[in-house]
N, C-alpha and C positions, 0 to 999 in steps of 0.2 A: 504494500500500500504506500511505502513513501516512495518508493523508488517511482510509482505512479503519481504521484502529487510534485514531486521534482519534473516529471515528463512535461508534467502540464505547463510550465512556464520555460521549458527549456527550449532555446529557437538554431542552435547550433549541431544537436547532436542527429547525425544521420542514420547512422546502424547501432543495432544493441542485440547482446547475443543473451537471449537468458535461456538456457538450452539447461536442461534435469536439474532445475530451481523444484519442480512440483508446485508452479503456482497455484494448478486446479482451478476450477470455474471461480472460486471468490476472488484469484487473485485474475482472472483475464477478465471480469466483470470490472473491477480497479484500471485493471491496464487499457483497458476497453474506451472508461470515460475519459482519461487521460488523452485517448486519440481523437474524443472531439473537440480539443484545444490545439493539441499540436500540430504544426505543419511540415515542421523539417525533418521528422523521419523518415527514409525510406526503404530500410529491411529491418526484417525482426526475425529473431531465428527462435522459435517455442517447441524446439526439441523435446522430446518425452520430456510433459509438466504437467501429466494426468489432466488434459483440458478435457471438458465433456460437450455434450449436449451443450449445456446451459451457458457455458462459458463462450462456444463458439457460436451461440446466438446474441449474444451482449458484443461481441465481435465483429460480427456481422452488421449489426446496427450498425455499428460506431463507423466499417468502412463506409457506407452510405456518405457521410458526412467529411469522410478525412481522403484527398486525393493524391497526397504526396506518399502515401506506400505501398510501394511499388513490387516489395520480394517478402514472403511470408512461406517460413519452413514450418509444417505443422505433422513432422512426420512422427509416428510412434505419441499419439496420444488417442484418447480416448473417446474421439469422437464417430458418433455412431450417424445412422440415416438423419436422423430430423435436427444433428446439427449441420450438416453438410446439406439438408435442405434450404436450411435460414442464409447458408453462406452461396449459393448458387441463386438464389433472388436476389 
């Protein structure tokens, strides 16, 4: 959560690797709101972080709104059919 509350005012950082943190859905919910302030990032690499469903629908929202990223690794986590429905709308 702070590393998310930092995102949201930081305008220089481009890539961030947080690859087997295990944020899980609460923390890509945080990281999520984060990305409807930021504009300078543009890869994020969420390597096995237990994200689920729910996480990668609060994710999803959030790219609707953020256009600057551009490369997103979301390999080996926990996302099933009706997250990867949220994220293909």
């Amino acid at each position: 959560k702070a590393f998310s509350e930092a995102l949201e005012s930081n305008s220089s950082l481009t890539s961030v690797d947080l690859r087997s943190n295990g944020i899980g859905d609460e923390g890509m919910k945080a990281f999520s709101e984060a990305l409807n302030s930021n504009s300078s990032l543009t890869s994020v690499n969420l390597f096995r972080n237990r994200i689920g469903d729910k996480g990668m629908k609060a994710f999803s929202e959030a790219l609707k709104s953020n256009s600057s990223l551009t490369s997103v690794n979301l390999f080996r986590n926990r996302i099933g059919d009706k997250g990867m429905k949220a994220f293909s709308e």
